[in-house]
Backbone bond lengths (Angstrom), bond angles and torsions (degrees), N, CA, C in turn:
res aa  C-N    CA-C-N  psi(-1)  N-CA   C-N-CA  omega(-1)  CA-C   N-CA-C  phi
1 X - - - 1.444 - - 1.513 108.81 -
2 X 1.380 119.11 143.82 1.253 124.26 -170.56 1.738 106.40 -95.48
3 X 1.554 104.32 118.23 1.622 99.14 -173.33 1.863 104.91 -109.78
4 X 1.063 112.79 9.66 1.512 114.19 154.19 1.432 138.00 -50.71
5 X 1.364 116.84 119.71 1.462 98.15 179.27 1.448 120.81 -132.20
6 X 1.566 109.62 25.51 1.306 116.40 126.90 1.382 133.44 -19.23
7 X 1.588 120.17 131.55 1.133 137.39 155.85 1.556 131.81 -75.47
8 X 1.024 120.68 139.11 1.651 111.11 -173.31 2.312 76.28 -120.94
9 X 1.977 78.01 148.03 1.879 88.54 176.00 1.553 113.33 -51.74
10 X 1.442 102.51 -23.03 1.256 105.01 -167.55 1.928 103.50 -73.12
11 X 1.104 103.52 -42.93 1.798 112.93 176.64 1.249 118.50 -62.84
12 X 1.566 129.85 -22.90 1.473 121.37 175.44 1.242 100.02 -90.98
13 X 1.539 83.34 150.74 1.561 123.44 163.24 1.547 128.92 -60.85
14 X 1.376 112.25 125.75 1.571 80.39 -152.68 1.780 86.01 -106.29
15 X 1.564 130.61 65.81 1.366 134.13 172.84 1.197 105.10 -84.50
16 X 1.752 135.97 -10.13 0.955 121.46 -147.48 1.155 152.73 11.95
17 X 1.598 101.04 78.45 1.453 124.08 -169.75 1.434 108.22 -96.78
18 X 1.238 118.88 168.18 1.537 111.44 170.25 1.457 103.05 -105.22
19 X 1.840 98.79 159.43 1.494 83.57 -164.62 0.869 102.41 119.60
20 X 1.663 133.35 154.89 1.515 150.11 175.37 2.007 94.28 -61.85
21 X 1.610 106.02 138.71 1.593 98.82 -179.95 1.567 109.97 -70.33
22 X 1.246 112.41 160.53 1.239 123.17 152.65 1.425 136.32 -98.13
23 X 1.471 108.12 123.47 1.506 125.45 -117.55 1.936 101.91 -127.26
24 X 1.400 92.83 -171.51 1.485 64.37 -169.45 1.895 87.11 -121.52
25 X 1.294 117.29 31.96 1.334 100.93 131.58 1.374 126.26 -109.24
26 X 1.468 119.08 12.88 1.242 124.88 152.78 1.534 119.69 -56.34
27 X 0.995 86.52 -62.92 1.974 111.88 177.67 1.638 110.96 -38.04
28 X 1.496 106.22 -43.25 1.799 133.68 -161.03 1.834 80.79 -80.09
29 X 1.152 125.35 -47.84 1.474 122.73 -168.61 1.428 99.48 -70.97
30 X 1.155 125.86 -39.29 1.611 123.44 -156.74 1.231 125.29 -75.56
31 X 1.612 94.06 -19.66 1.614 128.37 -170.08 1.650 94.10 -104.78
32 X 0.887 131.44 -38.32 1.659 121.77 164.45 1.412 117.79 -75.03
33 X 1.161 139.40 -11.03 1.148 141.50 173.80 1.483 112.53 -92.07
34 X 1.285 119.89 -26.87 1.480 138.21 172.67 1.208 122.74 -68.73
35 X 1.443 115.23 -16.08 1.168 120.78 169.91 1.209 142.94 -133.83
36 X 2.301 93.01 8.77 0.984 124.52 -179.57 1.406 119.69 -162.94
37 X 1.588 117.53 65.78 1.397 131.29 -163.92 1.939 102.71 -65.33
38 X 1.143 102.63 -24.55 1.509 89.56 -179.96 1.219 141.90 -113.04
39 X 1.924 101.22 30.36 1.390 146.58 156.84 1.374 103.71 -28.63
40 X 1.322 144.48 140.91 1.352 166.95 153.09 1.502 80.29 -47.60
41 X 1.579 105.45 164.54 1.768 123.81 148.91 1.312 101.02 -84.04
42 X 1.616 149.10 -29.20 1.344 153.72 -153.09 1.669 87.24 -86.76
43 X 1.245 111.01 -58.05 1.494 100.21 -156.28 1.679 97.72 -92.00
44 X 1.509 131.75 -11.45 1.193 115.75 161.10 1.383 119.88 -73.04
45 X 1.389 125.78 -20.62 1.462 133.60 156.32 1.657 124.80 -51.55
46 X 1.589 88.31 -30.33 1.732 88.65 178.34 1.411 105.55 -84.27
47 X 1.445 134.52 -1.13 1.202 125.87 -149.34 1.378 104.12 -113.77
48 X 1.617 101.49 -37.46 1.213 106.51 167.66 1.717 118.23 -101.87
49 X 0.891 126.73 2.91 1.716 118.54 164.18 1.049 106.76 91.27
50 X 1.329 121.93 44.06 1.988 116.35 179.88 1.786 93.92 -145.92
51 X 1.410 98.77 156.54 1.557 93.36 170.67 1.534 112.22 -64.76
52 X 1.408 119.23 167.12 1.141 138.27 161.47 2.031 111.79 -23.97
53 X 1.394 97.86 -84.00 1.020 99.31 -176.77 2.222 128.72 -55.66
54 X 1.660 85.90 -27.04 1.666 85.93 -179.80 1.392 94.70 -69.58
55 X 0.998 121.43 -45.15 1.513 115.98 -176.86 1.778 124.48 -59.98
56 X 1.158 106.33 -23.17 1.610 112.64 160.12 1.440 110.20 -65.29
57 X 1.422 122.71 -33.57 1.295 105.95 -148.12 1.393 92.19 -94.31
58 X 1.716 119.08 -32.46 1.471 115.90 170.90 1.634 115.60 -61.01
59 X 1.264 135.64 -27.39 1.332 129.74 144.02 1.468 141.15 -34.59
60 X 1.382 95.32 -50.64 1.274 97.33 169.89 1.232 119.37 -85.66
61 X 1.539 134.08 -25.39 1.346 139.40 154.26 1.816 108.33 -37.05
62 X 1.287 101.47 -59.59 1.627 113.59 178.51 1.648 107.15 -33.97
63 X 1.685 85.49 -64.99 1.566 91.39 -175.05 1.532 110.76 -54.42
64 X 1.105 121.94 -75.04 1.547 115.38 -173.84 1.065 114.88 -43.91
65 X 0.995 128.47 -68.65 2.230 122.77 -178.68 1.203 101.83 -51.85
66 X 1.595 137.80 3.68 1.754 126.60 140.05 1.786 96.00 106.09
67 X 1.687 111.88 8.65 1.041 87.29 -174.91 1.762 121.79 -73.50
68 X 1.596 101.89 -35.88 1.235 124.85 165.32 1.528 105.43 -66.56
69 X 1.623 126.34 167.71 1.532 117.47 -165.17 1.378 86.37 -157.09
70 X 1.474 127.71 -25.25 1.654 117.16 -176.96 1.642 92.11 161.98
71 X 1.154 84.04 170.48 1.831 105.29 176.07 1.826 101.48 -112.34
72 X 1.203 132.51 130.60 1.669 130.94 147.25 1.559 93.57 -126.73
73 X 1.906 88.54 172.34 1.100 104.20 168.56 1.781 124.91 -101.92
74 X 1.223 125.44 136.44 1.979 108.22 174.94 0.874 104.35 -57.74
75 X 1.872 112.93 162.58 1.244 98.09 159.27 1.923 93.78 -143.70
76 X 1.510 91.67 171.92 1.638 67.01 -173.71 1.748 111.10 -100.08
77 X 1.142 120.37 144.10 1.308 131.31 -157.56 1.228 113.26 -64.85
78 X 1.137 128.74 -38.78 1.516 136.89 172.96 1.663 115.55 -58.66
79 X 1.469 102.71 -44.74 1.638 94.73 171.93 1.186 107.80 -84.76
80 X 1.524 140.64 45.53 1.024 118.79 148.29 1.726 103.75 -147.63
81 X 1.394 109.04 46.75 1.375 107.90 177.04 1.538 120.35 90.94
82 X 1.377 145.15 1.09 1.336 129.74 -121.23 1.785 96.15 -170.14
83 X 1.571 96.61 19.50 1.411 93.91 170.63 1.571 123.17 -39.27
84 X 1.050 112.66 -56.60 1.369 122.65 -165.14 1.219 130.86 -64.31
85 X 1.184 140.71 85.25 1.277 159.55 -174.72 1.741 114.44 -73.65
86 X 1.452 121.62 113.42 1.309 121.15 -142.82 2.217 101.68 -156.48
87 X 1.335 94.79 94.29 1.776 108.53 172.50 1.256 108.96 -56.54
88 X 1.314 139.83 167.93 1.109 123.82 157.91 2.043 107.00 -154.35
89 X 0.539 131.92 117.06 1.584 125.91 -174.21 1.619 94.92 -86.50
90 X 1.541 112.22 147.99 1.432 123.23 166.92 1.321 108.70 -144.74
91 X 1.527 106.37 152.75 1.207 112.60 -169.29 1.562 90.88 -131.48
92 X 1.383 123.90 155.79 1.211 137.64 -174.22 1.503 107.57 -117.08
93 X 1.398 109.76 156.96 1.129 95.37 -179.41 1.641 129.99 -96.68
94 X 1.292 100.69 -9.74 1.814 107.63 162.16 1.686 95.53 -139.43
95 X 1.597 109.76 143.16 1.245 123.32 162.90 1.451 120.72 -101.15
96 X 1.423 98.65 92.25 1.538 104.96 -176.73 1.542 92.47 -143.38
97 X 1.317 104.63 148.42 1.423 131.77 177.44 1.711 107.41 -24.89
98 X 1.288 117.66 -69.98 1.222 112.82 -157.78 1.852 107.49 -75.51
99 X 1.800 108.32 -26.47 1.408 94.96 156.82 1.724 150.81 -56.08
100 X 1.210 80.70 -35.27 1.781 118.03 164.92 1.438 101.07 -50.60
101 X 1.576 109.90 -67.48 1.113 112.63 175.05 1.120 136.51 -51.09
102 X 1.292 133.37 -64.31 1.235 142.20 130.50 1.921 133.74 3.32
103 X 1.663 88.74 -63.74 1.950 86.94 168.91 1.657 100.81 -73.12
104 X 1.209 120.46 -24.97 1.759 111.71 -170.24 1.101 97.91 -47.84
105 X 1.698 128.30 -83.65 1.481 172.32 -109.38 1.928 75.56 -76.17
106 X 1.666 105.37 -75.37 1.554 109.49 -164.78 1.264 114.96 -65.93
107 X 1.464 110.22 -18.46 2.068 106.12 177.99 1.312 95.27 -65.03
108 X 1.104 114.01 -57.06 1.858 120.55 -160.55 1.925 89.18 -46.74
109 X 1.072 130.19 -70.21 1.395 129.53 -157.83 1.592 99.45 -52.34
110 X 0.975 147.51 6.35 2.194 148.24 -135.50 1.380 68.30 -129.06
111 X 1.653 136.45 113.55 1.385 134.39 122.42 1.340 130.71 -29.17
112 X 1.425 125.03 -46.43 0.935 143.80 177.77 1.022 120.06 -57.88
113 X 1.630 108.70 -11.25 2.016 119.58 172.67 1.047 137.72 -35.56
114 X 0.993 148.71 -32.62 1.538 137.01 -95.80 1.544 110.59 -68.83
115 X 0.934 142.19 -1.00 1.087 131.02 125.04 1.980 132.40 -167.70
116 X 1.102 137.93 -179.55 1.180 116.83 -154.54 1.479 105.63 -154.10
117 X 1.333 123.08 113.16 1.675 133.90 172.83 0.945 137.12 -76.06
118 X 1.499 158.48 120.57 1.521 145.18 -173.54 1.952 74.74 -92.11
119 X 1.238 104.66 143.39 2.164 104.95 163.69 1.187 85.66 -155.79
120 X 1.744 95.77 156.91 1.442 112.56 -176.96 1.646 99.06 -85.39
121 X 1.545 118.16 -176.82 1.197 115.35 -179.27 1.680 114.42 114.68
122 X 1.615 123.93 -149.94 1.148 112.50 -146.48 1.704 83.61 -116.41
123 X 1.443 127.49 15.72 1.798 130.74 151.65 1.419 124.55 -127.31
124 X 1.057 129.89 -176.90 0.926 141.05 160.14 1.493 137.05 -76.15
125 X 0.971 100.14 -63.11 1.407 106.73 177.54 1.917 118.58 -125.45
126 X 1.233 140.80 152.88 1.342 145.17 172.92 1.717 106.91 -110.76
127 X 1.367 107.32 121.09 1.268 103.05 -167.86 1.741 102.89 -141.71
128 X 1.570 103.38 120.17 1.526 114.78 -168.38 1.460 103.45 -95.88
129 X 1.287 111.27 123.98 1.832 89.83 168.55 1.454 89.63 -145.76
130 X 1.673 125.30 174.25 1.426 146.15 -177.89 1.330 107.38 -117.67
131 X 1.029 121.57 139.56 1.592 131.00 152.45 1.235 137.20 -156.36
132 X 1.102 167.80 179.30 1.245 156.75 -130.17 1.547 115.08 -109.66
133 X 1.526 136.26 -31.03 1.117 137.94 167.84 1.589 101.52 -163.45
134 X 1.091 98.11 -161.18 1.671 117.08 -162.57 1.393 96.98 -91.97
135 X 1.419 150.41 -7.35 1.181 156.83 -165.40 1.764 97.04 -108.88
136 X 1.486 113.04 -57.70 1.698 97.08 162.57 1.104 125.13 -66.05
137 X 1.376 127.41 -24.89 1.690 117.94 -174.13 1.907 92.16 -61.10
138 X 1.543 106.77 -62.27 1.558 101.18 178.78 1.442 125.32 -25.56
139 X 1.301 112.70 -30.60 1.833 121.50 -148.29 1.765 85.86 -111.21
140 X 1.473 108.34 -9.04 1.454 102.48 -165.78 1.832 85.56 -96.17
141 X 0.969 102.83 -52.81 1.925 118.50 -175.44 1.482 107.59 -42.68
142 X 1.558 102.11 -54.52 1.699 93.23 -171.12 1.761 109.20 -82.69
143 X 1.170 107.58 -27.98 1.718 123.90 -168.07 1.503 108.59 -79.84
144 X 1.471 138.88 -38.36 1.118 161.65 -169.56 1.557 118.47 -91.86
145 X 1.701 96.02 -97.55 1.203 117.34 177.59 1.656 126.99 -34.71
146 X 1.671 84.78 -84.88 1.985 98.03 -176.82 1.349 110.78 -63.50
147 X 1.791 110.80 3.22 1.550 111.12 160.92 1.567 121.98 -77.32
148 X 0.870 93.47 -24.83 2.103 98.60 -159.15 1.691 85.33 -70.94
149 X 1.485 98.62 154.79 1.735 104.10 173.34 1.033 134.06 -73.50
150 X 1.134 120.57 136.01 1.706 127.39 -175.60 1.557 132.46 87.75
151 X 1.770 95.15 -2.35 1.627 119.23 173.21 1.481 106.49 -47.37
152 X 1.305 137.12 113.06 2.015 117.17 173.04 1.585 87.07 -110.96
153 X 1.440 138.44 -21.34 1.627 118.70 -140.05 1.797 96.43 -164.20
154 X 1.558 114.85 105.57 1.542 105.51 157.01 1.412 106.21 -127.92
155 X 1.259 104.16 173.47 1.361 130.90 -163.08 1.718 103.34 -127.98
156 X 1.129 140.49 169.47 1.396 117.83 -160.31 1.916 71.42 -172.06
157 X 1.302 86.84 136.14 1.975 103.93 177.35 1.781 98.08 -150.30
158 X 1.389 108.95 97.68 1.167 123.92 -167.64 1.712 95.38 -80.32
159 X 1.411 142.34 156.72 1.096 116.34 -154.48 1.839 92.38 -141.26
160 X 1.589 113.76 111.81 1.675 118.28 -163.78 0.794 85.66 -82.68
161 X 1.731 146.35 -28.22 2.098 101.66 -172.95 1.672 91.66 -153.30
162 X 0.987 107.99 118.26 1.950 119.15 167.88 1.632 111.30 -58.79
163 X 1.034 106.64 83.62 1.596 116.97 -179.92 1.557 113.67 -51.31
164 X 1.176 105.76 -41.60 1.607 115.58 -164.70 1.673 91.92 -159.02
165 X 1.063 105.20 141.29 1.240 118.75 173.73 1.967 136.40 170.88
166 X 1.370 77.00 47.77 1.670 115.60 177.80 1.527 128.57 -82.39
167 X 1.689 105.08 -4.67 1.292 112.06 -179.02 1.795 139.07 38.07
168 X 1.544 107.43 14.50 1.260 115.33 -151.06 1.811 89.72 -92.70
169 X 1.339 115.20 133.80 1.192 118.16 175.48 1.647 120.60 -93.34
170 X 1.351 110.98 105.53 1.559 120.42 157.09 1.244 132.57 9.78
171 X 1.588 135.58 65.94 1.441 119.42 -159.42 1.211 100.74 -135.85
């Protein structure tokens, strides 16, 4: 096993960041952790080719410079109520700062989020959320949604089959 943790020119990153580079056994870690947060350090060491300990310390490096953000677990949506997977585009009715502001502040508080886009184009905002059938998305739409401020216009794309949906980012 290779316990070096030397860089070769060829392994840095050339973002010019400050800071130890980011490398491409960084990358090799980021991508094993992505698809396996509850990996040993022993056997993520074997995976990536460094001793035990160099490989802790590039972890925790990871973590602090923000590349890492947390560990959860998936779960799958159906066993827990939440089959329903549901896009929704919104449009506001003026785009000005403090409206923007305003729908942000109250989306973030909507459990039912899972997550939420400002995109350029012909809406405002892209907004993913889960819920249990077509009777809560309704109760979620009128109770939730067309509540938060500055909502004038959504569009609702209920979604029949999750093609891909592994979230694992490219590294």
């Amino acid at each position: 096993m290779a316990t070096s943790t030397e860089n070769t020119s060829q392994d840095r990153d050339s973002s010019g960041s400050e800071g130890p580079a980011f490398d491409r056994i960084d990358r090799k870690i980021l991508a094993v952790l992505q698809t396996d947060g509850r990996i040993t350090n022993l056997q993520l060491a074997e995976r990536v080719g460094l001793s035990p300990t160099a490989t802790a310390e590039r972890v925790k490096r990871l973590t602090r410079d923000g590349f890492i953000l947390g560990y959860s677990a998936r779960l799958d949506p159906r066993k827990i109520a939440l089959g329903m997977l549901v896009f929704v585009e919104v449009k506001l009715d003026r785009t000005t700062a403090d409206v923007f502001d305003d729908f942000a502040a109250a989306i973030r508080t909507a459990p039912e989020v899972m997550e939420c886009h400002m995109v350029a184009g012909g809406f405002d905002y892209l907004v993913k959320t889960r819920v249990s059938d077509m009777t809560a998305y309704r109760r979620f739409l009128a109770d939730v949604l067309l509540a938060l401020p500055g909502v004038r216009e959504t569009h609702t794309y209920a979604v029949m089959e999750e093609v891909k949906g592994d979230g694992f980012l490219p590294v």
